[in-house]
C-alpha distance (Angstrom), angle and dihedral (degrees) to the residues before:
residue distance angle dihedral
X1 . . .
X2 3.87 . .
X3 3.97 118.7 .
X4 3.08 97.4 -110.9
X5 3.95 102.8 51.4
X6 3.77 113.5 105.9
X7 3.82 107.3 -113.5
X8 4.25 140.8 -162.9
X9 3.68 116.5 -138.0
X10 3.68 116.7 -137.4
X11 3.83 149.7 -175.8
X12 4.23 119.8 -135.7
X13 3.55 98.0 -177.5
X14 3.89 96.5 -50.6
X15 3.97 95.5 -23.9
X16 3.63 113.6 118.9
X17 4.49 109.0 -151.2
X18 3.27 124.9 168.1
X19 4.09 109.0 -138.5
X20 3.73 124.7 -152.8
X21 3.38 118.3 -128.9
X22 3.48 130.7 -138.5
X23 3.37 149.9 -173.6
X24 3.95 117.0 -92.8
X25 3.92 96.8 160.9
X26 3.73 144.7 -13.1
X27 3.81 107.2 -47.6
X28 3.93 94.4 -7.1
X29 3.96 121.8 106.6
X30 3.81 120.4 -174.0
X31 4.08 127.5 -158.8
X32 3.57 99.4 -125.3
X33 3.87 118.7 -141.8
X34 3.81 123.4 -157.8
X35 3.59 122.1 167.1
X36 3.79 93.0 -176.8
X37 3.32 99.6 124.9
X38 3.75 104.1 3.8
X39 4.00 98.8 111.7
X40 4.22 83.1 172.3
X41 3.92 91.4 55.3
X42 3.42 97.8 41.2
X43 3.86 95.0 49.5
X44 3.94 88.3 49.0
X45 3.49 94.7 41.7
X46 3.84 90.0 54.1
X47 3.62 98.5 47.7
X48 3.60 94.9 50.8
X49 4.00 95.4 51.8
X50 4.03 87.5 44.3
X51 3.69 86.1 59.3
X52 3.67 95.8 48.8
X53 3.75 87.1 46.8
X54 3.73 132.1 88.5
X55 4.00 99.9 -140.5
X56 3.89 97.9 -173.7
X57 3.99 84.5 68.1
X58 3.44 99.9 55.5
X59 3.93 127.2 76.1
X60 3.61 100.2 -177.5
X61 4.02 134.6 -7.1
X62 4.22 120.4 -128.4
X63 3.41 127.8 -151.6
X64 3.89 134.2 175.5
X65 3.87 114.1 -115.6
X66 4.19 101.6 -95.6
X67 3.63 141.7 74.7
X68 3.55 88.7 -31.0
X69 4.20 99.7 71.6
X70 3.45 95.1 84.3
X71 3.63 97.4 52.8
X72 3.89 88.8 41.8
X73 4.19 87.6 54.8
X74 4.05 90.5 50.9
X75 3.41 95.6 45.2
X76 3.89 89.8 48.9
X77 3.28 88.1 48.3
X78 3.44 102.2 56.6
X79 3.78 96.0 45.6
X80 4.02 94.1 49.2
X81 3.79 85.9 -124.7
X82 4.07 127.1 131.4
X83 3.92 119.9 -111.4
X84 3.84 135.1 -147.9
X85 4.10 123.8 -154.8
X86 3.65 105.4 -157.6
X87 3.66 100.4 -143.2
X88 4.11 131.4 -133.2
X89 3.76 101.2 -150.3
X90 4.20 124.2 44.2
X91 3.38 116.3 -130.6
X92 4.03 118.8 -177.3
X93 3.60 101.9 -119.1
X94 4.15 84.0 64.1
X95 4.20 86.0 79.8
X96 3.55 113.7 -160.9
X97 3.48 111.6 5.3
X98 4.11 134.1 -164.5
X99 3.69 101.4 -150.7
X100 4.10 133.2 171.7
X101 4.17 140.8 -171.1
X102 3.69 127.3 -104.6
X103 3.91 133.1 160.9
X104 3.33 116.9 -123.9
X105 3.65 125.7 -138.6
X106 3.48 101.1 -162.4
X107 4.24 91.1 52.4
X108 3.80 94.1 28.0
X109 4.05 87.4 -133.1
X110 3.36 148.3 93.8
X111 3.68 117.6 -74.4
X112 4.17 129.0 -170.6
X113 4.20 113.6 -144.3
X114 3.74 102.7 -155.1
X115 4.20 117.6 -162.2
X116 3.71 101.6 -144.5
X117 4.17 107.8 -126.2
X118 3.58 90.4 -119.6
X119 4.06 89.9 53.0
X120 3.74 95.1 52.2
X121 3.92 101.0 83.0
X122 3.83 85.7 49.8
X123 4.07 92.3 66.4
X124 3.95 102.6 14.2
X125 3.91 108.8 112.8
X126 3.60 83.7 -5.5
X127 4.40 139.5 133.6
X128 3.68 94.5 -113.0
X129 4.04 133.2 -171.3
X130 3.87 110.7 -148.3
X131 3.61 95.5 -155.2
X132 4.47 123.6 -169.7
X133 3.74 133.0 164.0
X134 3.87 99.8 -121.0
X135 3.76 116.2 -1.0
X136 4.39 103.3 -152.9
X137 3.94 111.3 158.8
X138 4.09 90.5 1.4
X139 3.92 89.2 -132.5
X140 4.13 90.5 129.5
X141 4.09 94.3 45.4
X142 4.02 78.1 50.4
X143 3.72 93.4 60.3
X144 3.84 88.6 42.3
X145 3.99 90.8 44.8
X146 4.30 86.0 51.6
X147 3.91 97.2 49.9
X148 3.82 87.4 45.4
X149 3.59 96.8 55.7
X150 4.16 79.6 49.4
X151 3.84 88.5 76.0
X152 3.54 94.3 34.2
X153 4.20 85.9 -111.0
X154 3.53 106.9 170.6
X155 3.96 114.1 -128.5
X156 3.84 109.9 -140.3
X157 3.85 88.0 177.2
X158 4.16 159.4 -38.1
X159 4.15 119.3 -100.5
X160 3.27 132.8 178.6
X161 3.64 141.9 149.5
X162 3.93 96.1 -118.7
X163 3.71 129.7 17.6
X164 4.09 101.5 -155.7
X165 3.83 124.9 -153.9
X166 3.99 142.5 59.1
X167 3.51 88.6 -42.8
X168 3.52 147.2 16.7
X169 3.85 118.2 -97.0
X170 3.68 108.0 -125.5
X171 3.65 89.8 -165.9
X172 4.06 91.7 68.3
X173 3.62 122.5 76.3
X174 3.51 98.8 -133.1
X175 4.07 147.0 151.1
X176 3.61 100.1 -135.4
X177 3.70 150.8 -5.8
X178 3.39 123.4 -120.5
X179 4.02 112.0 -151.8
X180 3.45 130.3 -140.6
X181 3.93 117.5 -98.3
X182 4.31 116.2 -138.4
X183 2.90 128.3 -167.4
């Protein structure tokens, strides 16, 4: 983050950061999160959702390939429970895939999440956790929510770190909220 770059102060579970924001359209600003990179945030950020989560429901946690893996891995990790990345690009040596469309916010297109074949009997018929970093217009947990109901995965609920917009989404299972900035 440069000096000069306007910034949101946060909590993660007793973390102070200080996000950049950014322009996302005329007159709005967002705080942008990344853990990439940020072993401190995403260990914080993982222990605060696993205590706000009821392990012995959940079979498996799900994720969307992005920033939000390495949350999704530390959070797996401290449950003792198997996770899924739901991929944005086939490649062959995924097999038979179960795949579905979402529009992403952050590229402004259309985007494909792919369950790799050898994923699927990790979430089908399954208690799954759809996990994201910050969940804003919910179009990407969408897409995940659509190929999950593919496999007939049961969804015992939404977390995130930060849910992102006017108002907090009471449907997500989440640490924060991250308001929108206007200018």
């Amino acid at each position: 983050m440069t000096a000069d770059r306007p910034f949101h102060e946060t909590e993660i579970n007793g973390l102070k950061r200080k996000l950049p924001l950014f322009s996302v359209a005329p007159d709005v600003q967002i705080a942008v999160f990344n853990l990439l990179g940020d072993t401190e945030a995403v260990e914080a950020s993982a222990r605060g959702l696993s205590e706000r989560i009821s392990a012995a429901s959940v079979d498996a946690l799900v994720t969307a390939e992005g920033k939000s893996v390495p949350l999704v891995y530390e959070l797996a990790r401290q449950m003792s429970k198997p996770w899924v990345v739901l991929r944005k690009a086939y490649k062959a040596y995924m097999g038979e895939v179960v795949s579905a469309e979402t529009h992403s916010l952050t590229t402004g297109a259309l985007q494909t999440l792919y369950l790799d074949e050898k994923d699927r009997r990790l979430v089908e018929r399954r208690n799954v956790l759809v996990v994201d970093d910050v969940v804003s217009t919910g179009s990407t947990v969408e897409g995940m929510l659509d190929l999950l109901a593919k496999v007939n995965a049961n969804v015992v609920g939404v977390a995130a770190v930060f849910t992102e917009g006017d108002e907090p989404n009471p449907d997500v299972i989440a640490l924060g909220h991250l308001p929108l900035f206007r200018t």
